[in-house]
Short mmCIF file of the C-alpha atoms (twelve columns), coordinates in Angstrom:
data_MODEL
# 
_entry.id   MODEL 
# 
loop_
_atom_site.group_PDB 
_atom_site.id 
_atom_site.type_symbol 
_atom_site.label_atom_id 
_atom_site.label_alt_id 
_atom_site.label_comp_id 
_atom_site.label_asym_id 
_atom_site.label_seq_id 
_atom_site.Cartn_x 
_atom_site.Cartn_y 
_atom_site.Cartn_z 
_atom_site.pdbx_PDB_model_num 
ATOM 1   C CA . UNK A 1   28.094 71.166  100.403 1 
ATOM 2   C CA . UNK A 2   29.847 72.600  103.831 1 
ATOM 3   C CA . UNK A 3   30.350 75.927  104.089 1 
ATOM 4   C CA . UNK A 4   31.337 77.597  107.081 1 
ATOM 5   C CA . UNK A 5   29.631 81.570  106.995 1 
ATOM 6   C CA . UNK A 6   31.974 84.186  109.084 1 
ATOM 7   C CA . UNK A 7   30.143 86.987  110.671 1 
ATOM 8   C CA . UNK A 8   26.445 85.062  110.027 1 
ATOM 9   C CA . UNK A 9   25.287 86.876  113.048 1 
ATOM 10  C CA . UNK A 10  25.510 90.231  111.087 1 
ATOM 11  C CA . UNK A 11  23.075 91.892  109.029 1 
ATOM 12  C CA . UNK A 12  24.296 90.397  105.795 1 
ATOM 13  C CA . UNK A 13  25.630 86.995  107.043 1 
ATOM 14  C CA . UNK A 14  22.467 86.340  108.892 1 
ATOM 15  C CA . UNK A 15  20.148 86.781  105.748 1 
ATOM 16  C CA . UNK A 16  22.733 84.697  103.769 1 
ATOM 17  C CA . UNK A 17  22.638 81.642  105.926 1 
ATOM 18  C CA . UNK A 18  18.733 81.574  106.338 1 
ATOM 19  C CA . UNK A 19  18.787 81.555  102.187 1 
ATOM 20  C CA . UNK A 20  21.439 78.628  102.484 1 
ATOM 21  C CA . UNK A 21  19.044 76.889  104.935 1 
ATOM 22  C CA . UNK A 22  15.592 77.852  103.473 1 
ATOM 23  C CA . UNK A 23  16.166 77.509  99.542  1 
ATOM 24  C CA . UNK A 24  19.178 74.429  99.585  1 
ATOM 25  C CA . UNK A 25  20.473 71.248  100.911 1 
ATOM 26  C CA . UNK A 26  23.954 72.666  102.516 1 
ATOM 27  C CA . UNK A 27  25.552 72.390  105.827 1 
ATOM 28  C CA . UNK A 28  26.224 75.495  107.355 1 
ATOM 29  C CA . UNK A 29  28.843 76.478  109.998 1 
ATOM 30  C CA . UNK A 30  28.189 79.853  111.333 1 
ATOM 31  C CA . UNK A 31  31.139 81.650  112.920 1 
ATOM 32  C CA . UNK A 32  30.660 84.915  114.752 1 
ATOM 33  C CA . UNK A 33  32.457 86.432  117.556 1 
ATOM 34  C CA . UNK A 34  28.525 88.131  118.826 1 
ATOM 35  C CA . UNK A 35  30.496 91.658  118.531 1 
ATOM 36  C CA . UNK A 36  27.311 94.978  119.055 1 
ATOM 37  C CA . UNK A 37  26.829 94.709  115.637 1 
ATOM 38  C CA . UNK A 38  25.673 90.705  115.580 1 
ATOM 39  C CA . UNK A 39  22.274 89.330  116.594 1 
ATOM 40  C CA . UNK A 40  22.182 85.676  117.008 1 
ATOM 41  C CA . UNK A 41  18.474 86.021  117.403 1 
ATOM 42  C CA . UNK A 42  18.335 87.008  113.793 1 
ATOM 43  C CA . UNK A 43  18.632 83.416  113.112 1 
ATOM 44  C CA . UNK A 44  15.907 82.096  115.671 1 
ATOM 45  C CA . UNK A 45  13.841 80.937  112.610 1 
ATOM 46  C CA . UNK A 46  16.750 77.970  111.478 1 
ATOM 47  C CA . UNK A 47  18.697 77.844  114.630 1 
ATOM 48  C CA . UNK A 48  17.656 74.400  115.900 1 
ATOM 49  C CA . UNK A 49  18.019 73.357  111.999 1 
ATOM 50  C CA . UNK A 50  20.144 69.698  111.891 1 
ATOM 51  C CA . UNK A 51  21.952 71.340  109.079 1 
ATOM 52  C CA . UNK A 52  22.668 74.418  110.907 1 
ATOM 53  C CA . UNK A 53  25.771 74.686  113.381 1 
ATOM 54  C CA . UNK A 54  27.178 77.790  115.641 1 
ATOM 55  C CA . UNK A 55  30.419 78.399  117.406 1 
ATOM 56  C CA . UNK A 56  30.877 82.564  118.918 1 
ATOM 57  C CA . UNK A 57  34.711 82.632  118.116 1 
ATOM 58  C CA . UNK A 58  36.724 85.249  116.784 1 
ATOM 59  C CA . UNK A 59  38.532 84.623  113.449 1 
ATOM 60  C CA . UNK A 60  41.729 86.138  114.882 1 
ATOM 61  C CA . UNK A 61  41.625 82.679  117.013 1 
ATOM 62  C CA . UNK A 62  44.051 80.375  114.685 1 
ATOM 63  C CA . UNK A 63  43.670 77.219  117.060 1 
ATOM 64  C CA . UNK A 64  40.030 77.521  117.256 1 
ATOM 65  C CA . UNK A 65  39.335 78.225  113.789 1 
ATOM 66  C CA . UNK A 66  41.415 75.196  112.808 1 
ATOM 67  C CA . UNK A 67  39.304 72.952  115.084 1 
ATOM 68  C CA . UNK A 68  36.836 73.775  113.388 1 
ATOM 69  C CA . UNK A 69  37.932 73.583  109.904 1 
ATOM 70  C CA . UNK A 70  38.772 70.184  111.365 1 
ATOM 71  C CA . UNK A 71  35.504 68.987  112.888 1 
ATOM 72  C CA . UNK A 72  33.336 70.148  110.342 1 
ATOM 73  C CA . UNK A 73  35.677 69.854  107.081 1 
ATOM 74  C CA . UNK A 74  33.960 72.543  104.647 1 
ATOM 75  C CA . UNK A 75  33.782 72.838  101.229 1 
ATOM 76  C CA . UNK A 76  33.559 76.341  101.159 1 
ATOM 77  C CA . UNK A 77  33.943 79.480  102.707 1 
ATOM 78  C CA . UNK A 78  31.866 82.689  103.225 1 
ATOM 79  C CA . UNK A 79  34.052 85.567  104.375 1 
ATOM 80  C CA . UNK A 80  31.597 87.904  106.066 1 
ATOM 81  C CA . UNK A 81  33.117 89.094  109.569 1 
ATOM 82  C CA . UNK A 82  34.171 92.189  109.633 1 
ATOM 83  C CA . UNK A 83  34.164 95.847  111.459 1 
ATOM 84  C CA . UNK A 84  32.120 97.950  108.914 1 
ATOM 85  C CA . UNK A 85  30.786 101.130 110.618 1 
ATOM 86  C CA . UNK A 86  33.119 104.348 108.573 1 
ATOM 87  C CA . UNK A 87  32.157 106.624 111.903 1 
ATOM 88  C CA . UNK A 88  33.508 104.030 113.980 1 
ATOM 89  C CA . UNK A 89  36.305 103.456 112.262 1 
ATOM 90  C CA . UNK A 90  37.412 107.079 112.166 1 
ATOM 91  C CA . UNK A 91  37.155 107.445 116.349 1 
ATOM 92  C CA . UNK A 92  38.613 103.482 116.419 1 
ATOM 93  C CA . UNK A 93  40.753 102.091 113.693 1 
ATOM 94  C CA . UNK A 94  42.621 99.518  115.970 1 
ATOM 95  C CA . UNK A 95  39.154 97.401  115.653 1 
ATOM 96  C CA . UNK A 96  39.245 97.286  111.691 1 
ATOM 97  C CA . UNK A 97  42.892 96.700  111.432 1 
ATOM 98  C CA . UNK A 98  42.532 93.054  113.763 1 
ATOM 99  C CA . UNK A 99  39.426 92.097  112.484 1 
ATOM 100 C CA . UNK A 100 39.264 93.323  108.878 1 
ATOM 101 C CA . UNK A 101 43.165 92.365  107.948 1 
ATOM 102 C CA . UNK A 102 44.723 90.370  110.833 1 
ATOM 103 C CA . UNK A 103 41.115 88.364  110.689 1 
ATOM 104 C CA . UNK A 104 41.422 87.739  107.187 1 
ATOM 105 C CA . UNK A 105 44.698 87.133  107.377 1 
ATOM 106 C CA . UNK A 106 44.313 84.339  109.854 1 
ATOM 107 C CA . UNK A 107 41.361 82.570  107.949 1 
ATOM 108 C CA . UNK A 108 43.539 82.429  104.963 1 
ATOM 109 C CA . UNK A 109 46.295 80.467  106.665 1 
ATOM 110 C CA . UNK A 110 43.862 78.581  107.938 1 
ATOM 111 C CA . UNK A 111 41.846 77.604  105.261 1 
ATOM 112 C CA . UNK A 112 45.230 77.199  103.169 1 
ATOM 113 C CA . UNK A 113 46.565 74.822  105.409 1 
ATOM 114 C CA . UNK A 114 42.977 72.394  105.408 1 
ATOM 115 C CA . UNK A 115 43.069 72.683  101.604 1 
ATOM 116 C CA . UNK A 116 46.688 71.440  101.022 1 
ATOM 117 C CA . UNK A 117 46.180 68.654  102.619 1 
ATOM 118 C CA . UNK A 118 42.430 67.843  101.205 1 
ATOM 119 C CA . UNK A 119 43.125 65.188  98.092  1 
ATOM 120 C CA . UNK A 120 42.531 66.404  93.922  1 
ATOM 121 C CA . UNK A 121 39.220 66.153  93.810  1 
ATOM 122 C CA . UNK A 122 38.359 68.113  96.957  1 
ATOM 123 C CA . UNK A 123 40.979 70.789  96.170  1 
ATOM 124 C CA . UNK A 124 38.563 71.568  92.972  1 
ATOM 125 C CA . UNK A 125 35.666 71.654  94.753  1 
ATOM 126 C CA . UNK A 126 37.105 74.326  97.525  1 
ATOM 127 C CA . UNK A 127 36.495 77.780  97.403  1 
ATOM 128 C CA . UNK A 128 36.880 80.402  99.687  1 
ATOM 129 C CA . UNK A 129 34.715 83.569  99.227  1 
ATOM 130 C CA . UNK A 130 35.664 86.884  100.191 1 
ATOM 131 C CA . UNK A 131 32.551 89.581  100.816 1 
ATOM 132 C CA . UNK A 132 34.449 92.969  100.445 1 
ATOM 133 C CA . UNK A 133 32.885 96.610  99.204  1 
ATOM 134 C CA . UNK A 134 32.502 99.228  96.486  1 
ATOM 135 C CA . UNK A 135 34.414 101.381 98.897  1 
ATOM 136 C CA . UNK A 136 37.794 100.087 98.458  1 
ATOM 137 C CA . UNK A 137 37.671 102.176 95.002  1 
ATOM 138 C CA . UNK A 138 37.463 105.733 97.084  1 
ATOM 139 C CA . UNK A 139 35.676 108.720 95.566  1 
ATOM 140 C CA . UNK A 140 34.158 108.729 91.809  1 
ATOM 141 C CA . UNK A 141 35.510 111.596 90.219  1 
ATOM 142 C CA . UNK A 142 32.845 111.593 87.782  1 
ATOM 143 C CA . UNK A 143 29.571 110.486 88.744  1 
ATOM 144 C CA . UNK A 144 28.745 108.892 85.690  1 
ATOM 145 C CA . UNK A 145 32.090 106.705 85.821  1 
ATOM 146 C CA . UNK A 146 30.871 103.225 87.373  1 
ATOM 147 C CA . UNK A 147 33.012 101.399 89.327  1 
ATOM 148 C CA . UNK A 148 34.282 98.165  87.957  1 
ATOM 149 C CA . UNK A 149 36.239 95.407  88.553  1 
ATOM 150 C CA . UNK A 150 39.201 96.814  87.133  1 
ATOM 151 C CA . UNK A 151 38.775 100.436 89.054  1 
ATOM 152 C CA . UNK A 152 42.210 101.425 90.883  1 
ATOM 153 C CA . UNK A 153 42.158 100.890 94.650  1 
ATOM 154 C CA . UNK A 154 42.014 104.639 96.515  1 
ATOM 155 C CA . UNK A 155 40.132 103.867 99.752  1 
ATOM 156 C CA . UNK A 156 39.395 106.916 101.876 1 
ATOM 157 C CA . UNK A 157 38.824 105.931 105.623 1 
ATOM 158 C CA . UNK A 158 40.367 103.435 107.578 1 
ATOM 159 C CA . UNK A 159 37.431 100.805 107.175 1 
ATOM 160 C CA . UNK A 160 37.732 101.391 103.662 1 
ATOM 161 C CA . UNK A 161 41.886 100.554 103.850 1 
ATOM 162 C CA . UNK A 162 41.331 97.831  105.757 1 
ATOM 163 C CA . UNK A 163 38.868 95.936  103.347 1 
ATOM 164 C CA . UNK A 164 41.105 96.661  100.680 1 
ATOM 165 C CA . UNK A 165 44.495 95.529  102.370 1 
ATOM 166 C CA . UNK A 166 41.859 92.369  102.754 1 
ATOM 167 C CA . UNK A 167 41.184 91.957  99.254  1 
ATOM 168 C CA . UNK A 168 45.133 92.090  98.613  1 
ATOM 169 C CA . UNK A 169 45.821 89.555  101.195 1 
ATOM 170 C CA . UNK A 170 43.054 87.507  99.503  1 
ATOM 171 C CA . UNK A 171 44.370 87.688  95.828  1 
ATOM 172 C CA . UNK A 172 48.338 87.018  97.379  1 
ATOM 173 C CA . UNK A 173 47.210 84.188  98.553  1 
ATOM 174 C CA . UNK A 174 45.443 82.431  95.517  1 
ATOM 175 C CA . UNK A 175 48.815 84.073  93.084  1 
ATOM 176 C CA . UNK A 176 51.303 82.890  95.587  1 
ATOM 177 C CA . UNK A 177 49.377 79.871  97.327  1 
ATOM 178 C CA . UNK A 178 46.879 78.851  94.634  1 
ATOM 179 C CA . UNK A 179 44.305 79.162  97.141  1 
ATOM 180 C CA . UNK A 180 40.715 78.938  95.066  1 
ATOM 181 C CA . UNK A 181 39.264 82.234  95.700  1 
ATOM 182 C CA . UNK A 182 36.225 84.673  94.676  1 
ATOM 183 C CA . UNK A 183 35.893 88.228  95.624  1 
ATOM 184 C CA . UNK A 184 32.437 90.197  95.684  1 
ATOM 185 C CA . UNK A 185 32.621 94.238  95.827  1 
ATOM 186 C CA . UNK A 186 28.985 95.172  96.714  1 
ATOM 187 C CA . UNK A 187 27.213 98.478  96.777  1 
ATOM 188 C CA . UNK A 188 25.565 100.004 99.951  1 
ATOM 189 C CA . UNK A 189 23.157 97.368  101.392 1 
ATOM 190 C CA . UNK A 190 19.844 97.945  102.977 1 
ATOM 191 C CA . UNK A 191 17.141 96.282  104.154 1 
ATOM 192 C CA . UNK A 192 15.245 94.467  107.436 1 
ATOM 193 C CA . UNK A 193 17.470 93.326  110.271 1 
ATOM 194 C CA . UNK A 194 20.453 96.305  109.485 1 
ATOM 195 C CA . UNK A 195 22.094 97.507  112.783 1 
ATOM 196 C CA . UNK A 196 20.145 101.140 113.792 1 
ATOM 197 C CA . UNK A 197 23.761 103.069 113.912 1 
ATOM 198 C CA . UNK A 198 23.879 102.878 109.485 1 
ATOM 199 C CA . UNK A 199 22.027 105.346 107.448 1 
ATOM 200 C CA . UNK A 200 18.649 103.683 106.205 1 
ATOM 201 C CA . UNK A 201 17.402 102.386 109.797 1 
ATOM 202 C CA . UNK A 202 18.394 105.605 111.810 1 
ATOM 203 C CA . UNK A 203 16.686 107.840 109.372 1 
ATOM 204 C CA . UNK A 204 13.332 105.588 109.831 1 
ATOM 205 C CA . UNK A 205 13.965 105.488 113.688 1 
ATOM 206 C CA . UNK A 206 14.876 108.427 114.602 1 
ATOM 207 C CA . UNK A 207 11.852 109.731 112.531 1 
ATOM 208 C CA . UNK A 208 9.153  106.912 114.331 1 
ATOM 209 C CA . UNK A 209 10.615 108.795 117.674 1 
ATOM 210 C CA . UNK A 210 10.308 112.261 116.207 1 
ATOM 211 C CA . UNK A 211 13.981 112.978 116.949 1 
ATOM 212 C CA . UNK A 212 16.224 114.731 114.766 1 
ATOM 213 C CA . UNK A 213 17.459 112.918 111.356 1 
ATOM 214 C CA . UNK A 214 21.043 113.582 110.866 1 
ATOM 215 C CA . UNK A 215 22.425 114.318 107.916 1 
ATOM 216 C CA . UNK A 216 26.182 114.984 107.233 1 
ATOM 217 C CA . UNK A 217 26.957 118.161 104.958 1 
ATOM 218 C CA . UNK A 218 24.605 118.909 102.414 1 
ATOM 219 C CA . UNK A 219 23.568 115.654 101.801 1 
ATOM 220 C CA . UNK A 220 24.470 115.425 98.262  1 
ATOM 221 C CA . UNK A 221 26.887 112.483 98.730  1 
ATOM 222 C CA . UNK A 222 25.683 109.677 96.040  1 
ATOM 223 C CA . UNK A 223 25.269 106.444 97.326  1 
ATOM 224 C CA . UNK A 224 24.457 103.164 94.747  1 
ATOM 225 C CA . UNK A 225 21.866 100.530 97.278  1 
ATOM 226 C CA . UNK A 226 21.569 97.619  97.510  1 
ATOM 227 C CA . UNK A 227 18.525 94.910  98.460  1 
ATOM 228 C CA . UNK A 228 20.260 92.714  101.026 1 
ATOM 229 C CA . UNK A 229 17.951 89.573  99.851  1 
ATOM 230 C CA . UNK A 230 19.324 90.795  96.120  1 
ATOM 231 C CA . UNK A 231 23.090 90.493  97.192  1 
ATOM 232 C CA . UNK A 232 22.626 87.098  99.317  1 
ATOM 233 C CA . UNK A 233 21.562 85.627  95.962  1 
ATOM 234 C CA . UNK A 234 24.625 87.365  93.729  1 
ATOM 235 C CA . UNK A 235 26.864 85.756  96.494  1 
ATOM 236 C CA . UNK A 236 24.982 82.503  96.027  1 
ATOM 237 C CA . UNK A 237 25.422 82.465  92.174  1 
ATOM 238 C CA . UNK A 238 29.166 83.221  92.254  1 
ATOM 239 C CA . UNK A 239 29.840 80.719  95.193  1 
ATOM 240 C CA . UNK A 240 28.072 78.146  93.018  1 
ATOM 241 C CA . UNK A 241 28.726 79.465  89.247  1 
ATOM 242 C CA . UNK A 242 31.625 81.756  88.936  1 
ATOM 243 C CA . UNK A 243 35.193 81.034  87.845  1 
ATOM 244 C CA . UNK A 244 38.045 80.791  90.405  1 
ATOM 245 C CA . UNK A 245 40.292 83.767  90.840  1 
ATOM 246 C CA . UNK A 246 37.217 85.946  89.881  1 
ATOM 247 C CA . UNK A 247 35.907 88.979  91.236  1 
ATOM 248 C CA . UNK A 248 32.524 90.969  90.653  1 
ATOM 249 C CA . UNK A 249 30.924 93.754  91.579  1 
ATOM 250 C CA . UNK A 250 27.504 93.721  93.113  1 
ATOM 251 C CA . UNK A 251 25.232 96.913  92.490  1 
ATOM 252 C CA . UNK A 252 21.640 97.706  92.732  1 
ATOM 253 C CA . UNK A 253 21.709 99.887  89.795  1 
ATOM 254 C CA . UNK A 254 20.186 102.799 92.275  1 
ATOM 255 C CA . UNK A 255 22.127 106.007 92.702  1 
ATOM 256 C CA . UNK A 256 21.013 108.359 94.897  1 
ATOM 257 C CA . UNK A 257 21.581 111.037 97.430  1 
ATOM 258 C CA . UNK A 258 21.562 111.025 100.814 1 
ATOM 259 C CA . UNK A 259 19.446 114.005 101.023 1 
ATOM 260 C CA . UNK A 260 16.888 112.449 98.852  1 
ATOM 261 C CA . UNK A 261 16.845 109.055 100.225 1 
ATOM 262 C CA . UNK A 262 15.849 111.201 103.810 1 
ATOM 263 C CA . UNK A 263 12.923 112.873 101.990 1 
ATOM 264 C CA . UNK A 264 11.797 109.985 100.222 1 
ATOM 265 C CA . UNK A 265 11.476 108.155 103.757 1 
ATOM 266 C CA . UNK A 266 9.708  110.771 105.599 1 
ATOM 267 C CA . UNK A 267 7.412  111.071 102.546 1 
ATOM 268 C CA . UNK A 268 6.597  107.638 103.200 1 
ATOM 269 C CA . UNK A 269 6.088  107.823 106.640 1 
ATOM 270 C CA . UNK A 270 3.619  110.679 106.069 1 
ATOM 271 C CA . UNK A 271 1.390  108.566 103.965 1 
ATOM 272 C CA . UNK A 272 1.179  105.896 107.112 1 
ATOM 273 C CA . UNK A 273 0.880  108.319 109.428 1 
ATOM 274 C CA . UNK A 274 -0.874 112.061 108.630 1 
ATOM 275 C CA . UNK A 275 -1.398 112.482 112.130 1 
ATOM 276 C CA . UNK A 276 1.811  112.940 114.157 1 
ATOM 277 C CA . UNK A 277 1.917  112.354 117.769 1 
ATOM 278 C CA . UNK A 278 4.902  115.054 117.500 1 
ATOM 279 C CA . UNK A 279 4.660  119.039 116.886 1 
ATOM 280 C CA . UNK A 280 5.617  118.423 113.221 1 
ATOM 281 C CA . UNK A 281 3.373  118.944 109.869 1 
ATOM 282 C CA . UNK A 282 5.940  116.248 107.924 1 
ATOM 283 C CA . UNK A 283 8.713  114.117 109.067 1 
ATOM 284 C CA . UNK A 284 10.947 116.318 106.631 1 
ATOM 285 C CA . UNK A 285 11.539 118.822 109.549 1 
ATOM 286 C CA . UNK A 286 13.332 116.838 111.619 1 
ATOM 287 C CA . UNK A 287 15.801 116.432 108.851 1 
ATOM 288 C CA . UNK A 288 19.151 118.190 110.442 1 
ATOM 289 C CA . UNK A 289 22.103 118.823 108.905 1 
ATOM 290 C CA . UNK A 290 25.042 118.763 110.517 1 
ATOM 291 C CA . UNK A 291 29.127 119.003 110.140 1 
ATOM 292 C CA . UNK A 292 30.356 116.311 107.373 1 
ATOM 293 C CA . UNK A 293 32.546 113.909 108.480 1 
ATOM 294 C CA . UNK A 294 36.297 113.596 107.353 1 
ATOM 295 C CA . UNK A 295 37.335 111.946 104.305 1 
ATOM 296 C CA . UNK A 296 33.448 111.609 103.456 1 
ATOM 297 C CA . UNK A 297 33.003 110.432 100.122 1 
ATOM 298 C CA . UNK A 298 30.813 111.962 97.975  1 
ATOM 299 C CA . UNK A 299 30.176 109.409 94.887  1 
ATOM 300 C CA . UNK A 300 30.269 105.625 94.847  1 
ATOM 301 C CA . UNK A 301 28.552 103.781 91.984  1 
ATOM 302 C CA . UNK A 302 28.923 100.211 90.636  1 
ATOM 303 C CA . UNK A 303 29.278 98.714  87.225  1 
ATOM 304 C CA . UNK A 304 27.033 95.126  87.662  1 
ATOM 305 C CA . UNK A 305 27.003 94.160  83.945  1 
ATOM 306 C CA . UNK A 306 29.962 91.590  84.176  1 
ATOM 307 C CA . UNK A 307 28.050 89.599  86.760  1 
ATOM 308 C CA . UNK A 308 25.065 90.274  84.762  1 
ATOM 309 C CA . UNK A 309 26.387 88.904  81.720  1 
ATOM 310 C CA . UNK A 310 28.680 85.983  82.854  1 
ATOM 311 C CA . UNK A 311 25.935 85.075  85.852  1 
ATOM 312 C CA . UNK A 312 22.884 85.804  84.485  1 
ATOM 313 C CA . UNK A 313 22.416 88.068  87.825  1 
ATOM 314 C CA . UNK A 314 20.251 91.064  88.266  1 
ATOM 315 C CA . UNK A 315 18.899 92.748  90.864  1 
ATOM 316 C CA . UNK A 316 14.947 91.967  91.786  1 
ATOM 317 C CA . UNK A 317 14.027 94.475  93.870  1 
ATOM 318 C CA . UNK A 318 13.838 98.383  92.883  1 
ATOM 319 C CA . UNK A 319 14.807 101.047 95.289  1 
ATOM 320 C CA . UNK A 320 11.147 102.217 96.121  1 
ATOM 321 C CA . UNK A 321 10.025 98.258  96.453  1 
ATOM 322 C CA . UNK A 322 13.129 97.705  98.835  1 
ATOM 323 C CA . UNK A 323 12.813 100.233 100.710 1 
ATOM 324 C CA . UNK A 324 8.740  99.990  101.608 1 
ATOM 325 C CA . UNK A 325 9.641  96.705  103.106 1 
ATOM 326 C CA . UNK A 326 12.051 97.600  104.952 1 
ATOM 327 C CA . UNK A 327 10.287 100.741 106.111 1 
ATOM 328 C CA . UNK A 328 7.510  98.422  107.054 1 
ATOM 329 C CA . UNK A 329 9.826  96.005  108.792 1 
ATOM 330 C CA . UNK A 330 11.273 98.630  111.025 1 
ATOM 331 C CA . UNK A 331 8.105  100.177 111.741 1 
ATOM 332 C CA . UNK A 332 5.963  96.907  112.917 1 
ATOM 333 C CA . UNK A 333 9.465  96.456  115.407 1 
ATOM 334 C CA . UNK A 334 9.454  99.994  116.252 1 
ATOM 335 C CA . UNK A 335 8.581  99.089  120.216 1 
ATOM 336 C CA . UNK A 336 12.067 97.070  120.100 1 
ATOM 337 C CA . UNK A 337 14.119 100.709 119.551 1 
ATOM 338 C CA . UNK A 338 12.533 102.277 122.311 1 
ATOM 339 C CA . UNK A 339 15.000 101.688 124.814 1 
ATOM 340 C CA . UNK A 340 17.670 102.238 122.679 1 
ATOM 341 C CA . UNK A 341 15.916 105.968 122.509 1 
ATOM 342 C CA . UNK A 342 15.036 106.813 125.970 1 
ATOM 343 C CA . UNK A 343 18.530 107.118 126.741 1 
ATOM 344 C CA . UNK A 344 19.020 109.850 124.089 1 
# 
């Protein structure tokens, strides 16, 4: 199979497309406009790979993404590319509106367009995958109230709006167009690789410099996490498996709090290191809490037991055996976050 990956320069699309490379026989088209948040390095390991290609191109570019489509002719599509930082979005939303709606927007006509004129056979065989978020769904009322596929849209912040305004464009255009789609809502993701601005790596880097950890309010804000090698393989088995017009929702069955996930980190970190190089008896006291953000949701949790049951998907890794690997992985790269650091 082709399958062109947007945004495989990211955290996620990066550790999708080495899984495509390492584990099958596809062709893969990486697409990625090399925005702060994307590392083409991340793909050093495959990126000389015949069945690997790369153009840096931004999906809002209709005549380039059509050359491409062109060119390469895909079978499929991974929908990754996208502005996904809530902070940023709240002091930026002009960013998330282009690339999250107008960027989606323009791959759909796009991809339409090739599939029209591909013949029967290759119409069946197309789908177009759309990687969206648990966050569309807003704030759990009750904690114990899972998110599923049928929860009623109530984003809170403008990233939030504009991957949901995606996820409409993307089911108008299979009702209207008979596009073949699939749409995956995933829980918070973690793991090696993740850009140092989202919650997991700046708690572990921040602590490795013995800088204050950050924490908004009181911390009690319940997050549901993801292994990011766990999702690659849900998106895998729906791309492959799942029925067209489908969506699911991809959860790690691991609700926490923010507050605790900080303490169980540090905790960690005191077991590789007793003796601290800072004026500190335990990581825990740089924990700082400081003014919560707007709009800050306080519950998210997902409901994984329809792809669990009609994909025979679970996740592999547990919470505490996702994150000591990726606490590991940050801290053997720790020297590559330095200068990031002196500047602060």
């Amino acid at each position: 199979m082709k399958i062109i990956v947007t945004g495989g320069a990211g955290f996620i699309g990066s550790a999708v497309i080495k899984y495509l490379i390492n584990h099958t026989y596809h062709q893969i088209y990486n697409i990625d406009k090399l925005t702060y948040a994307s590392n083409i390095n991340f793909l050093n390991s495959i990126s000389h790979h015949p069945r690997y290609h790369f153009a840096q191109l931004d999906i809002i570019d209709h005549q380039a993404l059509s050359s491409i489509f062109k060119i390469f002719k895909p079978q499929a599509i991974i929908h990754l590319a996208a502005e996904s930082h809530v902070d940023r979005s709240l002091e930026n939303s002009e960013k998330f509106i282009q690339t999250n709606i107008l960027g989606t927007f323009q791959l759909l006509q796009v991809s339409y367009r090739y599939w029209s004129d591909l013949n029967k056979f290759e119409k069946e065989k197309f789908r177009f995958l759309h990687v969206s978020t648990d966050e569309v769904f807003g704030d759990m009322s009750d904690s114990k109230k899972l998110f599923t596929e049928n929860s009623r849209y109530s984003p809170s912040s403008p990233y939030s709006a504009s991957k949901a305004s995606a996820d409409h464009l993307v089911r108008a255009w299979h009702r209207s167009y008979g596009l073949p789609i699939l749409i995956t809502n995933s829980s918070n993701n973690y793991g090696p690789n993740q850009h140092p601005e989202k919650f997991i790596p700046k708690i572990i880097i921040n602590a490795l410099h013995g800088l204050p950890i950050p924490i908004y309010g009181d911390g009690n804000q319940i997050r549901d996490w993801l292994y990011v090698e766990d999702h690659v393989q849900a998106i895998y088995k729906i791309l492959t498996s799942a029925q067209i017009g489908e969506s699911y929702n991809i959860g790690g069955n691991n609700q926490i709090s923010n507050i605790s996930i900080a303490y169980k980190i540090c905790n960690f970190l005191d077991g590789l290191f007793p003796k601290k190089t800072f004026k500190i008896n335990s990581y825990s006291e740089l924990i700082t809490h400081i003014k919560d953000r707007p709009g800050h949701d306080k519950c998210y949790g997902i409901n994984n037991n329809k792809i669990k049951n009609e994909l025979n998907w679970k996740p592999i890794e547990s919470f505490d055996s996702g994150l000591n690997k990726t606490i590991t992985w940050y801290k053997e790269r720790i020297e590559n976050y330095n200068s990031i650091y002196q500047t602060i």
